[in-house]
C-alpha positions as CSV (number, residue, x, y, z in Angstrom):
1,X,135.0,107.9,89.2
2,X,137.6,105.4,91.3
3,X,137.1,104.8,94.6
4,X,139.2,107.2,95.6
5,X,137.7,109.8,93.8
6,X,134.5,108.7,95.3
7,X,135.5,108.4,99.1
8,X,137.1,112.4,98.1
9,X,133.4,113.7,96.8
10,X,131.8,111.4,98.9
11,X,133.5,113.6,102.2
12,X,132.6,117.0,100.0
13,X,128.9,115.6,100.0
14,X,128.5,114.4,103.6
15,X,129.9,117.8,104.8
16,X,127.3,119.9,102.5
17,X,124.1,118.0,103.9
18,X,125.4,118.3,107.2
19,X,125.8,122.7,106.8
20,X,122.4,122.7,105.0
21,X,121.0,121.0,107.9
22,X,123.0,123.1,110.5
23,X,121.8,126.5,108.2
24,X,117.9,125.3,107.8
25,X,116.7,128.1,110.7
26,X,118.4,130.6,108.8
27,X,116.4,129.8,105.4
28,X,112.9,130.9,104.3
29,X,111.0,127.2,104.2
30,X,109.6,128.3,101.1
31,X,111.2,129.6,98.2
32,X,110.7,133.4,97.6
33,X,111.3,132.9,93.2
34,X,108.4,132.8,90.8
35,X,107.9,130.0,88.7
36,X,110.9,129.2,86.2
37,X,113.9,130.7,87.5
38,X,115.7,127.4,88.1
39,X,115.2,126.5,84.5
40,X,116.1,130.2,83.5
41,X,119.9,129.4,85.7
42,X,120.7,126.5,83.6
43,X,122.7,126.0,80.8
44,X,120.6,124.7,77.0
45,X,122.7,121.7,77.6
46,X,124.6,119.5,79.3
47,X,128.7,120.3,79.5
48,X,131.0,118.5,77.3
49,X,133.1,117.4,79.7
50,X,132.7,116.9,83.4
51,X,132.9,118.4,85.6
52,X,134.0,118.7,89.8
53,X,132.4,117.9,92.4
54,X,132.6,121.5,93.8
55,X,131.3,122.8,90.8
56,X,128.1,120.5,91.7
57,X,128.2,121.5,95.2
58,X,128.2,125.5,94.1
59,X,125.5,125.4,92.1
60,X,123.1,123.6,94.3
61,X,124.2,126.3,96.8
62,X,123.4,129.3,94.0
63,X,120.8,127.7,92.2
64,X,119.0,124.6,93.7
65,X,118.8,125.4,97.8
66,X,117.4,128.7,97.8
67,X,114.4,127.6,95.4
68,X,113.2,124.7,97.8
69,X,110.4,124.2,99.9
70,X,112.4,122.9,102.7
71,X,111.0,120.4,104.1
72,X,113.2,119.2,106.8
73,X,113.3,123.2,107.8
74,X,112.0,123.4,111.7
75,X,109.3,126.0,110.6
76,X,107.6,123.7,108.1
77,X,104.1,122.8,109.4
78,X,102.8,122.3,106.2
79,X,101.9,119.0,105.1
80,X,102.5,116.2,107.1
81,X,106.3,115.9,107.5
82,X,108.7,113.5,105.1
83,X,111.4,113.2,108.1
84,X,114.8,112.3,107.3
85,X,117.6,111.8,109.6
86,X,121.0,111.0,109.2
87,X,121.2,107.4,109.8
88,X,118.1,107.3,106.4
89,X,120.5,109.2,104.6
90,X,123.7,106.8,105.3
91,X,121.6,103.6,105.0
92,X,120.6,104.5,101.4
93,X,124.0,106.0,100.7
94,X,125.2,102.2,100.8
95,X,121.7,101.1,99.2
96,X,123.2,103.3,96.2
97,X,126.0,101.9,96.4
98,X,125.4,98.4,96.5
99,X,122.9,99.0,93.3
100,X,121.1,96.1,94.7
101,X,118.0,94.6,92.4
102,X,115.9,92.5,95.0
103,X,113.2,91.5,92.5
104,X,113.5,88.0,93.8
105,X,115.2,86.4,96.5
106,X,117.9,84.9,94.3
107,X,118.9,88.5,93.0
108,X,119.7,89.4,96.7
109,X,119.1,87.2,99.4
110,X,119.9,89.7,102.0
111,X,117.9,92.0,100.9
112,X,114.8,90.2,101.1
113,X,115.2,88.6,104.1
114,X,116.6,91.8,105.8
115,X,112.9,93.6,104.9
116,X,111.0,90.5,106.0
117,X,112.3,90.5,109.4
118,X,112.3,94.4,109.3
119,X,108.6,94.0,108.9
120,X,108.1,91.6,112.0
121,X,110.3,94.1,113.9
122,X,107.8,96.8,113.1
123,X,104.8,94.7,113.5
124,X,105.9,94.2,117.2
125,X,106.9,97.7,117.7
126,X,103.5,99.1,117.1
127,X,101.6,95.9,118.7
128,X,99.6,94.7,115.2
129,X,97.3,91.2,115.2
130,X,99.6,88.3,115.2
131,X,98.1,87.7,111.8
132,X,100.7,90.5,110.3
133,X,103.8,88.4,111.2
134,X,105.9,86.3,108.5
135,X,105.9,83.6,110.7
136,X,101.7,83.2,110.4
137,X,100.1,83.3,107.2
138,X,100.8,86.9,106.5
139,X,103.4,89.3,106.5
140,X,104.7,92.9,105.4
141,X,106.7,94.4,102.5
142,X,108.0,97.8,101.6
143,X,105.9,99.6,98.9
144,X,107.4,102.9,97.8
145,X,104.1,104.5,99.6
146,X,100.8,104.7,101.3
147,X,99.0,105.1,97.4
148,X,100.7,102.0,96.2
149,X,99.8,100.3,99.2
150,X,96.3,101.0,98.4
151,X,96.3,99.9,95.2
152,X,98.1,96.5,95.5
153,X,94.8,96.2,98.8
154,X,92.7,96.8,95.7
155,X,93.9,94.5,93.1
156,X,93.8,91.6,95.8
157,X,90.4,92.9,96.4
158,X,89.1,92.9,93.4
159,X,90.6,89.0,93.2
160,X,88.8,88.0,96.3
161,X,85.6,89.6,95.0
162,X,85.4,87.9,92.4
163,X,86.3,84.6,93.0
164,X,89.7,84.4,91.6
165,X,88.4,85.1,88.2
166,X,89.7,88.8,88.1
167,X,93.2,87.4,87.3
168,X,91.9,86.3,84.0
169,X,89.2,88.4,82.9
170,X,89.4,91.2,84.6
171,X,86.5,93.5,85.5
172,X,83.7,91.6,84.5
173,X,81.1,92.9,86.8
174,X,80.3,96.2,88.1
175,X,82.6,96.4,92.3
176,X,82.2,99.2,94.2
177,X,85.2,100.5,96.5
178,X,83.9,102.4,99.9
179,X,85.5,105.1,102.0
180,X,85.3,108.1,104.1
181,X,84.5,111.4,102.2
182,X,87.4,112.1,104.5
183,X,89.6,109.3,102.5
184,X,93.0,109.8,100.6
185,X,92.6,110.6,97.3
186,X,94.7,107.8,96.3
187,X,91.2,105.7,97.0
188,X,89.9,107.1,93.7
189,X,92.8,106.5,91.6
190,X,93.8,103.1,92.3
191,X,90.2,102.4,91.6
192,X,90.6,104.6,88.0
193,X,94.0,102.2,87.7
194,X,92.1,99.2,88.2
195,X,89.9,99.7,85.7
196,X,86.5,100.7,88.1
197,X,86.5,104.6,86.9
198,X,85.6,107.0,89.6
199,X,82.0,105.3,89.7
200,X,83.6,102.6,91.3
201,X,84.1,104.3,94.3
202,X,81.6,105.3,96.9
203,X,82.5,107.8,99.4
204,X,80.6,108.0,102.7
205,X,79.2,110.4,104.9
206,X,81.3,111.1,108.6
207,X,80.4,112.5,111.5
208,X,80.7,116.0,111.6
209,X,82.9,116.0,115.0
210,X,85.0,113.6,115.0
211,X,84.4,113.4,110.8
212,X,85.0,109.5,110.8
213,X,83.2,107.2,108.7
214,X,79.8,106.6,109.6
215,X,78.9,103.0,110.1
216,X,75.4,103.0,109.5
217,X,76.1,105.1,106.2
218,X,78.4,102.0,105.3
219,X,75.9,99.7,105.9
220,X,73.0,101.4,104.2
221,X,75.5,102.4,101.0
222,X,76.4,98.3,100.6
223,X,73.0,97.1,100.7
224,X,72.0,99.5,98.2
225,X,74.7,98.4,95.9
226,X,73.8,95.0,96.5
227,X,70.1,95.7,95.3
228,X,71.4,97.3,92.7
229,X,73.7,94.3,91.2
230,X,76.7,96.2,92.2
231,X,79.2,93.8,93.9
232,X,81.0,95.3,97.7
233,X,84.7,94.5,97.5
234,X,86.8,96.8,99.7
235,X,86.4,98.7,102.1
236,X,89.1,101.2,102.6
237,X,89.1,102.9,106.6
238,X,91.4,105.5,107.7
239,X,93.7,105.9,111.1
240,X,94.3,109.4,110.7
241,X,93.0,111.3,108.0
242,X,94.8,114.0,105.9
243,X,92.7,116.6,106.8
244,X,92.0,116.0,110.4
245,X,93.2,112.9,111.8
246,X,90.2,111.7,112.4
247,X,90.2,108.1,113.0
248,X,87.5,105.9,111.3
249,X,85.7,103.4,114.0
250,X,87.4,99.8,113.5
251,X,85.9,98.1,116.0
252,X,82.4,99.0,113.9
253,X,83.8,98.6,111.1
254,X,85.7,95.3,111.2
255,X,82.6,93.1,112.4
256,X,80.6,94.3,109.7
257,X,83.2,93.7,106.8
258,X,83.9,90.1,108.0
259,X,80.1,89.8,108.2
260,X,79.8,90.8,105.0
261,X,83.1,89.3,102.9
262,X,84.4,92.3,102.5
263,X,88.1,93.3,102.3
264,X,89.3,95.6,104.8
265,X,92.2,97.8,104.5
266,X,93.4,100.0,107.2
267,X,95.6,103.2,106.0
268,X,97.5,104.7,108.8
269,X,99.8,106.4,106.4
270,X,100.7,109.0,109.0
271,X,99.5,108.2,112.5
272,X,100.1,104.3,112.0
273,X,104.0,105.8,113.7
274,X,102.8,107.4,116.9
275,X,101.7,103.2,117.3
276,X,105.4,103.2,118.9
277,X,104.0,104.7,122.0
278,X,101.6,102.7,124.0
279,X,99.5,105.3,124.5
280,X,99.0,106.4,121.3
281,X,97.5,103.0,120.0
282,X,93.7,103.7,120.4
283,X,93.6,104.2,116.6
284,X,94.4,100.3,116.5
285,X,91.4,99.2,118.3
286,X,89.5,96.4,115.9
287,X,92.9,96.2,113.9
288,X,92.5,92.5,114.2
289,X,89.8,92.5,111.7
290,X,91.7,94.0,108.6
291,X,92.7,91.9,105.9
292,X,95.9,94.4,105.2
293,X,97.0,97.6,107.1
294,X,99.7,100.5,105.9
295,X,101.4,103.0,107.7
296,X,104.7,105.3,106.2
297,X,108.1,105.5,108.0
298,X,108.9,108.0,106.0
299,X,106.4,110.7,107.4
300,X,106.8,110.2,111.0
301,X,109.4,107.6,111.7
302,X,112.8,109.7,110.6
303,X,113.0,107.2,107.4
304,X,113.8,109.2,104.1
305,X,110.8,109.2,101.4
306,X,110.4,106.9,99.9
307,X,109.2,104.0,102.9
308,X,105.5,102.4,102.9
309,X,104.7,99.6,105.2
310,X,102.2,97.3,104.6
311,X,101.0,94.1,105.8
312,X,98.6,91.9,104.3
313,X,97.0,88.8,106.7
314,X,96.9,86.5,103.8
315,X,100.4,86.3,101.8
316,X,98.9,83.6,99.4
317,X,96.4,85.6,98.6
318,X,98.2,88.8,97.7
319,X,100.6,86.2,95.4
320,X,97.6,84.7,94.0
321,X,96.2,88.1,92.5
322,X,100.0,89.9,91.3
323,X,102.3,86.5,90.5
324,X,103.4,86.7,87.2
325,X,106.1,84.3,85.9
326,X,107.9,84.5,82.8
327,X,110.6,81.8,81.9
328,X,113.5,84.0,82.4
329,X,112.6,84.5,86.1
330,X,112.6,81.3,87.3
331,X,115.0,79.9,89.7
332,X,115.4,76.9,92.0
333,X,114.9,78.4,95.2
334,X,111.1,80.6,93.9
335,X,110.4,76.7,92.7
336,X,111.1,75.2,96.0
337,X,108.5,77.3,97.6
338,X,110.8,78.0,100.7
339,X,111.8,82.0,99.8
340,X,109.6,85.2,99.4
341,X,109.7,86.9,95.9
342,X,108.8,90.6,96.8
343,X,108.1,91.3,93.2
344,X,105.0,89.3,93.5
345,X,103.8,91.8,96.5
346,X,103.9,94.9,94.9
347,X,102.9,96.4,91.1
348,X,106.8,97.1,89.5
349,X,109.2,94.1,89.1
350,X,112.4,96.0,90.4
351,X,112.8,96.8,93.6
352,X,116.0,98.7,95.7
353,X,117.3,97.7,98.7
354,X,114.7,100.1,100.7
355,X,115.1,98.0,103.8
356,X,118.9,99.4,104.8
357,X,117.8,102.5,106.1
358,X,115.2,101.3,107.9
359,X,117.3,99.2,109.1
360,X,119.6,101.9,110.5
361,X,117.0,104.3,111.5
362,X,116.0,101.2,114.0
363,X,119.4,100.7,114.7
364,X,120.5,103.9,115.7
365,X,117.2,105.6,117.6
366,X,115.7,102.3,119.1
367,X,112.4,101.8,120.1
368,X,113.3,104.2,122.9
369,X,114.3,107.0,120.4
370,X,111.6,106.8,118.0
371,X,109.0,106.9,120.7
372,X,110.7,110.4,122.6
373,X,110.6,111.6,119.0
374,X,106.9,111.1,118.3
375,X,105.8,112.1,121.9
376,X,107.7,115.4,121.4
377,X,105.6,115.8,118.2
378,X,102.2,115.5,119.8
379,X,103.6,117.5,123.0
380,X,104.6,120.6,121.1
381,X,101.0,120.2,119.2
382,X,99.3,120.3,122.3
383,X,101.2,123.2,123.3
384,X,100.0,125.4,119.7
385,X,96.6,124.1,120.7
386,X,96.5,125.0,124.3
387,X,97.2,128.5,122.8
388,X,94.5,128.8,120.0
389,X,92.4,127.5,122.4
390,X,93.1,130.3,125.0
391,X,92.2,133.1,122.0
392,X,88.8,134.0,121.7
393,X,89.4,135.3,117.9
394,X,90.6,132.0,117.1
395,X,88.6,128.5,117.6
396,X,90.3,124.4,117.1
397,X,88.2,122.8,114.7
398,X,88.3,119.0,114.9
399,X,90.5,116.7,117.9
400,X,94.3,116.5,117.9
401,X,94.9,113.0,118.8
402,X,98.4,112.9,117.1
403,X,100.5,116.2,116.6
404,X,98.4,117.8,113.6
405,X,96.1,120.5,114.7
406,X,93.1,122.4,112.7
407,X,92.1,125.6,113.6
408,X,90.6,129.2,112.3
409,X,89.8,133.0,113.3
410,X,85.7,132.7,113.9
411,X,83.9,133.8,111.2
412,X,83.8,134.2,107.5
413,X,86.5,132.4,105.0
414,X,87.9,135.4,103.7
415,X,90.1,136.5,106.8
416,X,91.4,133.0,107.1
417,X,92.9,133.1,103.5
418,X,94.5,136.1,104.2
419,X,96.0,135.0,107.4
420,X,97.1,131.7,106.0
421,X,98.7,134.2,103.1
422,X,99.8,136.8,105.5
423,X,102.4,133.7,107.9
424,X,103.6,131.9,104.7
425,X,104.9,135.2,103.4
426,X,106.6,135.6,106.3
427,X,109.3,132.7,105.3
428,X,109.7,132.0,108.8
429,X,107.1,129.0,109.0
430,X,104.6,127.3,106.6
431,X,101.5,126.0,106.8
432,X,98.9,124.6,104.9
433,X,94.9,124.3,104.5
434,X,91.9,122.2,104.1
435,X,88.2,122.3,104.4
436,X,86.2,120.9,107.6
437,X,82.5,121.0,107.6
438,X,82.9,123.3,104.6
439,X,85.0,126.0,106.6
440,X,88.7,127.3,105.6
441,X,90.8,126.1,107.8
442,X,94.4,126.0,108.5
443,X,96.2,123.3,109.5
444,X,99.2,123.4,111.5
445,X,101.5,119.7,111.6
446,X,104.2,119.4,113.9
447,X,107.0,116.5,113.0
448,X,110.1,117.9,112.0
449,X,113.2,116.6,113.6
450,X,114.3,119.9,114.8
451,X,111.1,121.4,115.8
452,X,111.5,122.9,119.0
453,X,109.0,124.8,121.6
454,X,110.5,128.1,120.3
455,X,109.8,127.0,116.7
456,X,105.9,126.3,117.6
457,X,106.0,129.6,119.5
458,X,107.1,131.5,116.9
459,X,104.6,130.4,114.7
460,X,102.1,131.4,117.2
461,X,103.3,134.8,117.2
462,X,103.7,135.4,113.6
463,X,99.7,133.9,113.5
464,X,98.4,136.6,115.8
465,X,100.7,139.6,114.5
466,X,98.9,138.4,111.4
467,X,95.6,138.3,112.5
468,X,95.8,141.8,114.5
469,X,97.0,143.4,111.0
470,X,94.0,142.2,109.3
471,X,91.0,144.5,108.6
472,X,88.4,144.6,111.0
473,X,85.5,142.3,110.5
474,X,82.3,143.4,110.2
């Protein structure tokens, strides 16, 4: 393809995204196919010869589109959102297209140093300990999410723990990792990567309110292991969970795991954005004692998947547990001590130029712009809630500190299944589920970009013309 080929498809591409996103409200969010009938639409192999652009363009149009779970689509309240936004998508066009490999600062200068100072820009934007900043003894990197953040918090960890040794031996002794029962899942499997097995993790108890981790359950869980020969290393606490949002209680939390030598990571994977807004920041409270904290742009922040931030307080420390340096990598400006090699913050050696659409995202909303778009989130949440909570057949099942909210039709389990069925059939919006206090329970996030009232509204209606066409309940 010549340039000028390219600058020709590159207009026929621009122009689709932009009619997809100007058609999403006309679209089912969810695709209305069974399993297989994108496979059954292609050809057994690939053509001979290539092909047009337009050719592409028609058959994600025929083929691709209508067989998506749309999640940009202003009726998806599903899972918590993956925003995009048009300055994302043009900062990793030209992140394509510089097919930049910023393993190390000498393979691309810019790029590392853009991300560094990226980092700092965040760090002040949502107010985190001084301790974060490059400029201290920490700093923050872009992992491709919120699970790989909690492993590398892991690995290092598991290095601290054990006195260095890990690096060398390995897992030598039996460590224990501790969370909320309300925790990711991603808990459990970087402790299955890192060689602890699912034994290695402890999960404890929350309250069944505000379902946060329980401190004195912490407490009593550690000194059990301890009697036991099982050696505490991390400590994983939550700022939002998946679930609920609940928020476990840092300022609890943090004493006891400096008390005890414990590392603490923080995962605010999706609240860690609405940190933008002043208001919003009680989830931060105790922050200063975590040894490394997470949130994603890419949920919240109108950054395209993938985008993890993570800060550690120690960057020698992090080095120490992942460096790896085989002849062919070294250079004279890793030697002189003076750069940052991201490859030695994060599991993978490659690395792409992540930090360019960041870097327009901040560029084009400003701190202004992002924080109007998470305060409409949590505004139009508060309006499905004031709603559910005005229904006596229906009943709000934890707090809605952020823009997700968790609510049922009183009673048994069945008719929620069939109402969460019943909506989702509909096309018109999606939603999701979970379990709280053992209880079916639907879970409705707002985060979309082009949410609006009427958007929340109509999924309100569609719930109760749902619910009324339900069988009565005995």
């Amino acid at each position: 393809m010549t340039p000028d080929e390219f600058r020709q498809a590159g207009y026929a591409v621009v122009d689709w995204i932009a009619d997809y996103w100007a058609t999403l409200d006309q679209r089912p969010v969810t695709s209305q196919d069974p399993p297989g009938a994108v496979a059954a639409g292609l050809p057994a192999g690939p053509p001979a010869h290539g092909e047009p652009v337009a050719a592409l363009l028609a058959d994600l149009d025929s083929l691709v589109t209508p067989r998506l779970t749309h999640w940009q689509h202003p009726g998806f309240f599903g899972y918590f959102p993956a925003n995009t936004s048009g300055p994302s998508v043009l900062g990793d066009l030209v992140s394509a297209g510089l097919g930049v490999q910023g393993m190390l600062w000498a393979t691309g200068p810019a790029c590392t140093e853009l991300e560094t100072v990226l980092l700092d820009w965040l760090a002040d934007m949502l107010d985190l300990p001084a301790r974060f900043r490059s400029t201290g003894s920490g700093g923050g990197v872009i992992q491709d999410s919120a699970s790989s953040a909690t492993l590398v918090a892991t690995l290092i960890a598991l290095h601290r723990a054990a006195g260095g040794r890990w690096r060398q031996v390995g897992v030598d002794r039996r460590f224990r990792v501790y969370a909320s029962t309300e925790a990711h899942s991603s808990v459990e499997k970087a402790a299955r990567i890192a060689g602890l097995g699912a034994d290695g993790v402890r999960l404890i108890e929350v309250d069944p309110v505000t379902r946060a981790m329980s401190p004195t359950a912490l407490r009593a869980a550690i000194e059990a292991d301890r009697a036991a020969g099982v050696v505490p290393a991390l400590v994983v606490a939550t700022v939002g969970t998946t679930s609920t949002t609940a928020v476990d209680p840092l300022p609890q939390l943090g004493p006891f795991c400096a008390e005890q030598g414990l590392f603490l990571h923080v995962d605010a994977a999706y609240a860690g954005a609405a940190a933008v807004c002043p208001e919003l920041r009680s989830g931060h409270a105790g922050l200063e004692y975590a040894d490394s904290y997470c949130f994603d742009p890419h949920k919240w922040l109108l950054t395209g998947f993938d985008c993890d931030a993570f800060w550690v307080a120690d960057a020698a420390e992090l080095v120490d547990a992942l460096t790896v340096l085989p002849e062919y990598l070294r250079n004279a400006a890793t030697e002189s001590g003076a750069v940052i090699d991201y490859r030695d913050w994060q599991v993978p050696l490659g690395r792409r130029f992540r930090a360019l659409k960041l870097w327009f995202v901040l560029r084009w909303y400003g701190v202004e712009g992002l924080r109007a778009h998470i305060r409409r989130g949590v505004a139009l949440a508060a309006r499905f809630a004031d709603r559910v909570r005005a229904d006596d057949r229906f009943e709000l099942v934890a707090p809605h500190p952020y823009a997700l909210v968790c609510f049922r039709l009183r009673g048994p389990d069945g008719p929620n299944e069939q109402l969460l069925a019943a909506v989702n059939a509909t096309g018109r919006v999606y939603l999701t589920h979970t379990r709280v206090g053992g209880r079916h329970t639907l879970r409705l996030a707002v985060g979309t970009p082009q949410t609006a009232e009427a958007h929340v509204d109509e999924a309100w209606e569609l719930i109760c013309r749902a619910a009324a066409a339900l069988p009565e309940r005995g």
